[in-house]
C-alpha positions in Angstrom: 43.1 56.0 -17.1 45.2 58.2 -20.0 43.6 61.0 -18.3 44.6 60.5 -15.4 48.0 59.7 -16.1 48.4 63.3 -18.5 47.1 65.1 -15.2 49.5 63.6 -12.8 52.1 64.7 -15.8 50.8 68.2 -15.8 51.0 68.7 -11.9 54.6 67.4 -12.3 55.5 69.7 -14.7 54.1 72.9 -13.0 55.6 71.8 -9.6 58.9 72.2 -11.1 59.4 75.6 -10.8 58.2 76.1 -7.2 60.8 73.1 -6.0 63.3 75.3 -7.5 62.5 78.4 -5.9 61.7 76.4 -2.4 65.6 74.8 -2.5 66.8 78.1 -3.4 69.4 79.8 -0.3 71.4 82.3 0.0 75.1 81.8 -0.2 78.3 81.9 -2.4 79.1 78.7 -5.3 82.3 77.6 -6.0 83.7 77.1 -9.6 81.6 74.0 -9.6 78.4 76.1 -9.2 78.0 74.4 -5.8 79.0 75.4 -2.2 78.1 74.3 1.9 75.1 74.7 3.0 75.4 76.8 6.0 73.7 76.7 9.5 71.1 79.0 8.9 69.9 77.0 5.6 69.9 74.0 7.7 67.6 75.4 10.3 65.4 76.1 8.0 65.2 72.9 6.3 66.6 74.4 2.9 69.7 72.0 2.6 72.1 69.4 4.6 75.2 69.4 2.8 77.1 70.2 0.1 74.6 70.8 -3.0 74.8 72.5 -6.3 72.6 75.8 -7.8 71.3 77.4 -10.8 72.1 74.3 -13.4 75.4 73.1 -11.1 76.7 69.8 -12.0 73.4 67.3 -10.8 75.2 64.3 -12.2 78.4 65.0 -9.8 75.4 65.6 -7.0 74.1 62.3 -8.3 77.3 60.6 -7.5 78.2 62.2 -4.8 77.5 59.1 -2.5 80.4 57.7 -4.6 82.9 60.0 -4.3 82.7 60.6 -0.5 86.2 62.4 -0.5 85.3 64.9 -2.3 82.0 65.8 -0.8 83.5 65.3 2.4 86.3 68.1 1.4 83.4 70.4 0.2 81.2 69.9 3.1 83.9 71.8 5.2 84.2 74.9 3.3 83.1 78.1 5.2 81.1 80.8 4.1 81.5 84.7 5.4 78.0 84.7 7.2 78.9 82.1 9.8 81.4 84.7 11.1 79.9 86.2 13.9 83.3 88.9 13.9 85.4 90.0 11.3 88.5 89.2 13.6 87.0 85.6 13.0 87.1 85.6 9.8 90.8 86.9 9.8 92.1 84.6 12.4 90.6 81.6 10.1 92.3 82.7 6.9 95.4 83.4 8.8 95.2 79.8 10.6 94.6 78.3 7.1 97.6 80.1 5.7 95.3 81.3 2.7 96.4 84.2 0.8 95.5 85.8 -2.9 97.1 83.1 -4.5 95.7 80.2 -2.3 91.9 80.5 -1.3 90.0 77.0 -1.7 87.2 78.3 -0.2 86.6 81.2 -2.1 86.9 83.6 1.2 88.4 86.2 -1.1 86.1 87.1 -3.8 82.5 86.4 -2.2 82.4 82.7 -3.7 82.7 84.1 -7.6 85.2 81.6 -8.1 88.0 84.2 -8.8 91.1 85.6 -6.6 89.6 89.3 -5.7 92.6 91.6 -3.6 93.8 88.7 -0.7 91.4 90.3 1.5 88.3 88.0 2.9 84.9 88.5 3.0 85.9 92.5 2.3 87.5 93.7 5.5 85.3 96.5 7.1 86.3 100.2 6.5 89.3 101.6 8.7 90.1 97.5 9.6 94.0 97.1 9.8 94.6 94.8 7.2 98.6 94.4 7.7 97.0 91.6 10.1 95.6 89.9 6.9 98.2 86.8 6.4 99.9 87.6 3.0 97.8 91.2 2.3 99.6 93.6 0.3 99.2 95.9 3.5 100.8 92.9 5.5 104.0 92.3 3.2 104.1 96.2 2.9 104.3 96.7 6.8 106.9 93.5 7.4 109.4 94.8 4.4 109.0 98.4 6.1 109.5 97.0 9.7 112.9 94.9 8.4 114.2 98.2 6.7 113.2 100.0 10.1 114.8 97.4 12.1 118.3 97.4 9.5 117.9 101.0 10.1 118.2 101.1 13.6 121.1 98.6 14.1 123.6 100.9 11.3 122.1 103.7 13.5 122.6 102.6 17.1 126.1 101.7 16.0 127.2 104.9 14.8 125.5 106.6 17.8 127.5 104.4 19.9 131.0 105.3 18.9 129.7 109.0 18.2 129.0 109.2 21.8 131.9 107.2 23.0 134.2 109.2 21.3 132.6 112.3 22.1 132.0 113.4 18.4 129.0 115.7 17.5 126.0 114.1 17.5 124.2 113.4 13.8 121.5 111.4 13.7 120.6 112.1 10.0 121.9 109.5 6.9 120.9 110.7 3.2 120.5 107.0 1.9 117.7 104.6 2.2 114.8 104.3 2.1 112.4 106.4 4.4 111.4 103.6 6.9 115.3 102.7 6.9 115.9 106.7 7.7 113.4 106.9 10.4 115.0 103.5 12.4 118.9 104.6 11.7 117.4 108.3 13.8 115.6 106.0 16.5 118.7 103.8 16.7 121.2 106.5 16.5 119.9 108.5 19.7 119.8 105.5 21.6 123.1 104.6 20.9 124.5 108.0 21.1 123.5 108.0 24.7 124.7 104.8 25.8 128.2 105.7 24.5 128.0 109.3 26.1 127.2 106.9 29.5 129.7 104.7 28.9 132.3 106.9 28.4 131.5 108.7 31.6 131.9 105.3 33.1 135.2 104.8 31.7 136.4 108.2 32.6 135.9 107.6 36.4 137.6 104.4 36.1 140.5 106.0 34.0 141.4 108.1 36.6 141.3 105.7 39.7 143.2 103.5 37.7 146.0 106.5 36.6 145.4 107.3 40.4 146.9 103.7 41.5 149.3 103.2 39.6 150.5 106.5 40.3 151.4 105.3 44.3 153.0 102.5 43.4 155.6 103.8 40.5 156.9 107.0 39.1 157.2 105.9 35.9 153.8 106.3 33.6 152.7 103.3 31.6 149.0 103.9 29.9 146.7 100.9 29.0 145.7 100.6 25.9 142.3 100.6 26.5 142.9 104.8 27.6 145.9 105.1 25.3 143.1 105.1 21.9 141.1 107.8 23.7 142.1 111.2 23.8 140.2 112.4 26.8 140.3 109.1 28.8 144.1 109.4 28.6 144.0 112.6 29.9 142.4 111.4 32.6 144.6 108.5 33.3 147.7 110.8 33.0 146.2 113.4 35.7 144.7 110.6 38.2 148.7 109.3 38.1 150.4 112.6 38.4 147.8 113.2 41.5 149.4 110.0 43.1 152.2 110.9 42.2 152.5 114.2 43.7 150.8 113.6 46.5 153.1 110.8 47.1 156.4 112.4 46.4 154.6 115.5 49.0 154.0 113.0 51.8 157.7 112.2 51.8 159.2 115.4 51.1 156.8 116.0 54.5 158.8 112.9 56.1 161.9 114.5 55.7 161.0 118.4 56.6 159.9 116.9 60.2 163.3 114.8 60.3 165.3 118.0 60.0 162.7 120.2 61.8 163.5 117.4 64.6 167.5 117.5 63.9 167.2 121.6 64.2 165.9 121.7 67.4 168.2 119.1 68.8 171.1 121.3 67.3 172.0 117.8 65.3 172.9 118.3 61.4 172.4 114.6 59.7 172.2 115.4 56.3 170.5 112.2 54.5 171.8 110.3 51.6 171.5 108.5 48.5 167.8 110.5 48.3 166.7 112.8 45.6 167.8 116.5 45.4 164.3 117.5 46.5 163.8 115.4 49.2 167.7 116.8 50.9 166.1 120.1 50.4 162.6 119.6 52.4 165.2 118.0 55.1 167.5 121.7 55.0 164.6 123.7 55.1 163.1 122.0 58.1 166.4 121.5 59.9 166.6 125.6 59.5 162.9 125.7 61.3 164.4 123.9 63.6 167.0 126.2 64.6 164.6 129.0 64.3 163.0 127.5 67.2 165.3 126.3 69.1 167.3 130.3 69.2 164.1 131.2 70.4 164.2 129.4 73.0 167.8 131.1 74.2 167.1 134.6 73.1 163.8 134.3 75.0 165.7 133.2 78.5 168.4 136.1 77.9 165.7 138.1 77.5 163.7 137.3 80.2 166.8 137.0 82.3 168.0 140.9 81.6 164.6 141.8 84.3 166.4 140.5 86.8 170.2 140.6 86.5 171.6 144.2 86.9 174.8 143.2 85.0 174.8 140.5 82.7 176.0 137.0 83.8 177.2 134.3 81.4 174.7 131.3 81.4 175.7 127.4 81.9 175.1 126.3 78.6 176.4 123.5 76.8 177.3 124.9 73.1 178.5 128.8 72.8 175.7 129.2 70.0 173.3 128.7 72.8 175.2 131.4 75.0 175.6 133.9 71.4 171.5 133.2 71.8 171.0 134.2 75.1 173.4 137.2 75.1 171.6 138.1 71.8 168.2 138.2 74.0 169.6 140.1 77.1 171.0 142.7 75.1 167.5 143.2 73.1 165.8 143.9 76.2 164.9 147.7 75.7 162.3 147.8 78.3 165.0 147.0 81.1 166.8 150.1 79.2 163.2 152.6 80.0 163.2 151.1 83.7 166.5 152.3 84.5 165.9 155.7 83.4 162.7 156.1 84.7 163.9 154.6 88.5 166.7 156.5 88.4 165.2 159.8 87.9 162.5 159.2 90.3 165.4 158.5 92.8 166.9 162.1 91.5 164.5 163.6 92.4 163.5 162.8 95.6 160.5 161.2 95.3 159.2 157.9 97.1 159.6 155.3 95.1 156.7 153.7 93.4 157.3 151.2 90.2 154.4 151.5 87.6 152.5 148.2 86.3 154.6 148.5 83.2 157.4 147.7 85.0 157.0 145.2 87.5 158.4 141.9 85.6 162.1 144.5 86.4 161.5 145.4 90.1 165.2 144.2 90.3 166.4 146.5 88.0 163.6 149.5 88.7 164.7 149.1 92.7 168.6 149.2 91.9 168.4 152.4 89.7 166.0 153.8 92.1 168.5 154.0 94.8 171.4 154.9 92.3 169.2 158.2 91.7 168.1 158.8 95.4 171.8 158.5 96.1 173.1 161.3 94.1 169.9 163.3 95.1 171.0 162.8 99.1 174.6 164.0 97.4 173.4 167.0 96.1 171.1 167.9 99.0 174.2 167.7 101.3 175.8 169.9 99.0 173.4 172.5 98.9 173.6 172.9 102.6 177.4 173.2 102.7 177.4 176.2 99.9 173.9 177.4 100.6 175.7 180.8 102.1 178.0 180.9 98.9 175.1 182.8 97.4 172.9 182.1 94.5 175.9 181.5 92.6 176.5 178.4 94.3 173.1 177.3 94.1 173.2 177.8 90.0 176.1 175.9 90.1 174.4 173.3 92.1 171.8 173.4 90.3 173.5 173.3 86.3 175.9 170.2 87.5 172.5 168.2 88.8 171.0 168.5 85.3 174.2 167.6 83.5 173.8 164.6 85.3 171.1 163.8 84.1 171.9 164.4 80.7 174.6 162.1 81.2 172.6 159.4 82.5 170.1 160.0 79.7 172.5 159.4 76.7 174.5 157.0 78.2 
């Protein structure tokens, strides 16, 4: 029997060893020298929960059924190979809020029981780590994307009253940092635009405005919304002068057509309590008027002196009407060529024929006609009576026919 028993001893004791190497798994311990077991390990058999390794606390194992809590609290731990990604693993650390000072589950470090860089499980080459809750890279990235973001509000608001104002554009700024620099340049140009737009904007309405209150008033009163800015105020100050000119033109107009209509009715109504200018546009279209209305007269006395042989006065109501009419008659030099021309066609014996220039004075051409066949019957007859006075008498003929007609010419 004591052999049997020191047998059963020995197979105990070289057994040992081999339990030891068949428990052994892989995975990381915690500070305790313990850790998870993970789903792999389980599927093979090689653990079910939380255990400890390599001379681990086996009396805390041993009471482990007594402090459920904490074996509880272990048994949920993770471990880097039940990630199937490493976006996994980052959206668990992030989800946990874990960070290089807080890691209970020894992501960061590979289970060594020590705070490595804030990184778990070693993020893979190229990964972007600002994504990493807490990462150096992360708190890097936010601090540069605040200065950025500071950057670009001081910059958008000095672009925007650059631009409204109309200043030269400089998108540059010597402080700060370099992510501050870059979003003040972003910011800048945006804002520079939008002021250069609004201003536009402005400048349209400026002008319609200036325009309005220009055809209402004559007296210039600038908002003070255009009165701050050179070049809308400008604006304002031409879009009311427009009004106002074109205003003060329409009635200068009103008043030029009330004379122009005074002129030609031979009326003289000279307005009052008006402006200077406005009694001026009324003079110069009451002179029009007359202008007209002479030509009206001078044109009948004209017209009339192809038909009257001596002039007769006309029935007219006001003797500036009749001064107009003689005026015309008498500048009638075409009646003046007519008589000439009849009358020396009459002279000379020919047969009367008025050319096409002429016929508007038939009157006159027929009248002077006769006059010159008249003296040429005259001197016919008194060639025949002398005719046997000799040549002498026809010379003499002859010399007192062509003073005649010298007469007639230069009178």
């Amino acid at each position: 029997m004591k052999k049997l028993g020191a047998f059963i001893l020995f197979i105990l004791l070289v057994m040992i060893p081999f339990q030891n190497s068949v428990d052994a798994h892989s995975g990381r311990t915690d500070s305790s020298g313990g850790h998870n077991c993970s789903e792999k390990s389980k599927a093979k058999g090689l653990c079910t929960g939380y255990h400890y390794h390599n001379g681990g606390d086996s009396s805390s194992s041993s009471s482990s059924s007594s402090s459920s809590s904490s074996s509880t609290a272990a048994s949920n731990d993770k471990d880097c190979s039940e990630f199937a990604t490493y976006d996994e693993v980052v959206q668990y650390w992030n989800s946990k809020g874990y960070s290089a000072t807080y890691d209970p589950e020894n992501l960061d470090g590979w289970g060594n029981g020590k705070v490595d860089d804030g990184i778990p499980c070693e993020a893979p080459s190229g990964y972007d780590k600002t994504q990493i809750n807490n990462s150096i890279e992360q708190v890097q990235y936010k601090k540069e994307q605040k200065e950025i973001q500071q950057g670009n509000t001081q910059g958008y608001s000095q672009g925007l009253t650059d631009g409204y104002n109309e200043s030269a554009e400089n998108s540059s700024i010597s402080a700060g940092s370099e992510a501050f620099k870059q979003g003040y340049t972003t910011g800048y140009i945006k804002g520079y635009e939008e002021g250069k737009n609004k201003v536009e904007t402005e400048k349209v309405s400026a002008t319609n405005d200036g325009y309005t209150l220009g055809q209402k008033q004559d007296d210039i009163e600038v908002p003070d919304k255009y009165a701050s800015h050179p070049s809308l105020k400008e604006l304002f100050e031409q879009g009311f002068n427009k009004a106002v000119t074109e205003r003060v033109e329409t009635k200068k107009k009103e008043f030029n057509n009330m004379g122009y209509e005074d002129g030609k009715n031979d009326i003289y109504t000279i307005p009052t309590d008006v402006e200077d200018i406005y009694i001026t546009s009324y003079k110069n279209g009451y002179e029009q008027g007359q202008k007209d209305l002479k030509e009206i007269y001078v044109k009948q006395g004209y017209e009339a002196a192809f038909k009257m042989v001596d002039y007769e006065q006309p029935d007219l109501e006001k003797d500036n009407f009749i001064g107009w009419y003689l005026e015309g008659f008498e500048s009638n030099t075409i009646v003046v060529e007519i008589e000439d021309v009849a009358f020396n066609q009459g002279l000379d014996g020919d047969v009367m024929k008025i050319p096409s220039d002429y016929k508007e004075g038939e009157i006159i051409y027929n009248h002077y006609y006769q006059l010159g066949y008249q003296e040429y019957e005259k001197q016919v007859e008194q060639t025949q009576k002398t005719a046997v006075g000799g040549l002498g008498a026809v010379v003499f003929a002859w010399l007192g026919r062509r003073f005649y007609v010298v007469r007639k010419m230069i009178a």
